[in-house]
N, C-alpha and C positions, 0 to 999 in steps of 0.2 A: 528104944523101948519096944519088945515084941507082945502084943496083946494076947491076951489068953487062948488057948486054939479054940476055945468056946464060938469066938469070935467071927471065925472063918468060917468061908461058906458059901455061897452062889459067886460068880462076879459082879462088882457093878456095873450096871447098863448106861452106857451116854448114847442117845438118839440121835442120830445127823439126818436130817433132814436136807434136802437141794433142792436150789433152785437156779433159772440163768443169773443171778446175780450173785450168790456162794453159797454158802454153809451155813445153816444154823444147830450148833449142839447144844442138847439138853439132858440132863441125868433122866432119868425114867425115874415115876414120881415114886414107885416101890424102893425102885435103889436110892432115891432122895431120903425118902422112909426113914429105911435102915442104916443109911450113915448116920443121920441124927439124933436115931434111938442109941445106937452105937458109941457114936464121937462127942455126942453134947457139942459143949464149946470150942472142939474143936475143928469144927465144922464152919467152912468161912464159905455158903455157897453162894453161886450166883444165878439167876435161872434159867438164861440163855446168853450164849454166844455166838458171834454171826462172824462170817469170815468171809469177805468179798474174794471174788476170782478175778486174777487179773488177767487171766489165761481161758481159754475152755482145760477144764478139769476131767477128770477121771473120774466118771461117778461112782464103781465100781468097788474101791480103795478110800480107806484114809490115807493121806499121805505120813508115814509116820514122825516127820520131822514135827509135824506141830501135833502133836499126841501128849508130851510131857508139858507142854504149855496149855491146851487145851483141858485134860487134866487138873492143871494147879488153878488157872481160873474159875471152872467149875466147883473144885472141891476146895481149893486154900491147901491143900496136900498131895503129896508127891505120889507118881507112881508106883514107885518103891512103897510109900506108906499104906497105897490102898491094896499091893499085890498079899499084905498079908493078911487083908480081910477075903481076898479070894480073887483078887485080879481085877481088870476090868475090859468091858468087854463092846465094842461097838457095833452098833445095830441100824438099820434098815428102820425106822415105827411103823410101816407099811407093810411091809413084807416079814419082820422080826427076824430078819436074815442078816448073819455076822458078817460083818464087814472087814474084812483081811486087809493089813496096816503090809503098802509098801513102803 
């Protein structure tokens, strides 16, 4: 089912915050928003996710392997289903600086 191109439009924003311990992602409350105004019920969200490091990490990158998982937590919907609302896009909440997925 492709939604109306009304639809489409910014990307949504997931925040990853770091710390020495891991990750925590969060939608940006604007893009929380407008999935809701948008999806209604089909919006399964959650409001933060945390990802412990078992490594020292790369702060620089999302790793992209956990991007479709991180994703369906957050939202209850696939990449694929948000890339037709405009993609999504990961950010820095400090800096608001995109975050490029190896």
């Amino acid at each position: 089912m492709t939604p109306p191109a009304a639809l489409a439009g910014p990307p949504i924003i997931v925040l990853r915050s770091i710390n020495r311990e891991g990750e925590t992602y969060a939608l940006e409350p604007r893009s929380l928003e407008r999935l809701r105004r948008e999806l209604g019920g089909r919006l399964r969200s959650h409001p933060r996710i945390f990802i412990a490091h078992e490594t020292a990490a790369d702060f620089e990158h999302v790793h992209g392997a956990i991007v479709p998982q991180i994703i369906q937590l957050l939202t209850g919907l696939s990449e694929e289903e948000l890339n037709q609302l405009g993609g999504v896009s990961f950010q820095d909440p400090v800096t608001e600086k995109e975050l490029p997925r190896v």
